[in-house]
C-alpha positions as CSV (number, residue, x, y, z in Angstrom):
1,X,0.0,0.0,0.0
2,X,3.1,2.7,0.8
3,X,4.5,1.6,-2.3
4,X,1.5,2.7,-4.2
5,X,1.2,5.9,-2.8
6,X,4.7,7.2,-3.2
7,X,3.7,6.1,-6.8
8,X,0.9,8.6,-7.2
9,X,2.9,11.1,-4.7
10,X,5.9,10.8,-8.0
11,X,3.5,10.8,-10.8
12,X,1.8,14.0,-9.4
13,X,5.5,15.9,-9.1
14,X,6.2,14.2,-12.7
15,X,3.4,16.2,-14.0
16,X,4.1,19.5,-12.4
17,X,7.4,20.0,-13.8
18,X,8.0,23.3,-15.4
19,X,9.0,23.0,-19.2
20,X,11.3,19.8,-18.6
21,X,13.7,22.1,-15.9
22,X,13.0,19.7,-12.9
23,X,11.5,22.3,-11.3
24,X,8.3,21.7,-9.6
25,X,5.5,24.4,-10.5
26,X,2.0,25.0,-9.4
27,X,-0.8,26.8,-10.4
28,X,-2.2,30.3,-8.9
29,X,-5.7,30.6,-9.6
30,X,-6.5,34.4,-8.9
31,X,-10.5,34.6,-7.6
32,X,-12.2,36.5,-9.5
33,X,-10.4,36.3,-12.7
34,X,-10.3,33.4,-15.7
35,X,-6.3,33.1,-15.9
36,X,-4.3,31.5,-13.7
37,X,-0.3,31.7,-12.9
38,X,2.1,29.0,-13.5
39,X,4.9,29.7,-10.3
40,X,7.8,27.7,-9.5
41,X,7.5,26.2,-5.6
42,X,11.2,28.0,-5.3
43,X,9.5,31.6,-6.7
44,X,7.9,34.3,-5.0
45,X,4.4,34.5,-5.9
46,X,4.4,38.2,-6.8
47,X,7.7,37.3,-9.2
48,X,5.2,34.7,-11.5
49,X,2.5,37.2,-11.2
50,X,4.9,40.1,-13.0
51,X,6.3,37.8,-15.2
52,X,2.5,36.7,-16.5
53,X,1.0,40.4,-16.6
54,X,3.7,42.1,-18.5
55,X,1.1,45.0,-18.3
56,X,1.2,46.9,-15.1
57,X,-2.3,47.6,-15.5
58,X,-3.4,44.3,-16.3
59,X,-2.0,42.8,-12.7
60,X,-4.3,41.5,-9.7
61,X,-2.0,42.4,-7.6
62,X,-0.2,45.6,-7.0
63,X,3.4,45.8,-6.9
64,X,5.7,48.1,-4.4
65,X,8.9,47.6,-3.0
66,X,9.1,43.8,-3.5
67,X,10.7,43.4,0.0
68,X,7.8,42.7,2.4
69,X,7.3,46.6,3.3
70,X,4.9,48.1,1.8
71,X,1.9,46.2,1.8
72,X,1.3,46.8,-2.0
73,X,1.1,43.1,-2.7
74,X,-1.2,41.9,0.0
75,X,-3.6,39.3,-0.2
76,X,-5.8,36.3,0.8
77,X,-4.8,32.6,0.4
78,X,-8.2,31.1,0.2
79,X,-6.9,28.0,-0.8
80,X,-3.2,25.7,-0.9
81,X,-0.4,25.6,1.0
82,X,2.8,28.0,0.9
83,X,5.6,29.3,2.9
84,X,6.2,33.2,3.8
85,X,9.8,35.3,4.5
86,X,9.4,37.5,7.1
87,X,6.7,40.3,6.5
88,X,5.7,43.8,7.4
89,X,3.3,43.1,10.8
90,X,2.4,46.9,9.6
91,X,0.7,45.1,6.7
92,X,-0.5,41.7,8.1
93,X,-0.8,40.9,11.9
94,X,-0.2,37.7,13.1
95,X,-3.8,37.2,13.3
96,X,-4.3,37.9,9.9
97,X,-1.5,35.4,8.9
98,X,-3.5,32.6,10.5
99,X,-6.8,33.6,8.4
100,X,-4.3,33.2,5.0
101,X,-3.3,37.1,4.5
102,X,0.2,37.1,3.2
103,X,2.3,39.5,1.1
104,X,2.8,38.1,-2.5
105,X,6.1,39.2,-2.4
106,X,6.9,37.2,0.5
107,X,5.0,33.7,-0.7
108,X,6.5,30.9,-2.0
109,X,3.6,28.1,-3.1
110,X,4.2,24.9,-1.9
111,X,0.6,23.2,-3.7
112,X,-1.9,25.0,-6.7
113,X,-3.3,28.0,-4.7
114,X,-6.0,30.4,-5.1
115,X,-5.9,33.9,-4.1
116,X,-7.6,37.0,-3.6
117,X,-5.9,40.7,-3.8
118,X,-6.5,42.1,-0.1
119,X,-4.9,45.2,-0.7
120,X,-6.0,47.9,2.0
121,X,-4.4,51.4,1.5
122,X,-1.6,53.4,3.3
123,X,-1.3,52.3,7.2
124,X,-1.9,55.3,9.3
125,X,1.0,55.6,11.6
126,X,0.8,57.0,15.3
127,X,0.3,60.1,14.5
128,X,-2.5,59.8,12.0
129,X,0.0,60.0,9.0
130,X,0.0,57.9,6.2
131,X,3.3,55.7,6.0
């Protein structure tokens, strides 16, 4: 019985390898929208998503500083498992990490997901200024 699951377990990386590479690659279905995102399991989500939607204007997500920051890039895993670099708790608390807010910038998929943008404006600082 083991042996036939590692068989399927092989088969399904065997068919998620990216143009014969050896890397693994999922899929990034964006809510809301008919296209999807092929994204290495080794590639920031917000990299595929740039490299699919050449046109600025054309992306789901917004793009900022690329480093975990901003909070451009937020948004909602609703579905799929991934791994995160440190982020901005400016931009998504620790609670909101647990509910599947993340910054695309700081994602790397681990399965197919499907996301939402979550994108929520300048943070207000202390003082009532926009950072």
């Amino acid at each position: 019985m083991l042996q036939g699951l590692e068989q399927r377990r092989i088969a399904k990386e065997e068919t998620h390898m990216a143009d014969g590479s050896g890397l693994a690659t999922v899929s990034i279905r964006i809510k809301g929208d008919a296209r999807s995102v092929s994204c290495g399991t080794s590639e920031k989500l917000l990299t595929a998503i740039e490299r699919e939607f050449l046109n600025p204007r054309q992306r789901p997500v917004r793009v900022g500083c690329r480093q975990g920051g901003c909070g451009a890039c937020r948004i909602k895993v609703t579905e799929g498992q991934y791994a995160t670099e440190k982020m901005s708790r400016d931009h998504v608390t620790e609670e909101e990490e647990t509910q599947g807010f993340a910054l695309a910038c700081r994602v790397y998929p681990q399965t197919d997901l499907e996301i939402e943008p979550a994108f929520r404006g300048p943070v207000k600082d202390r003082s009532g200024q926009d950072t």
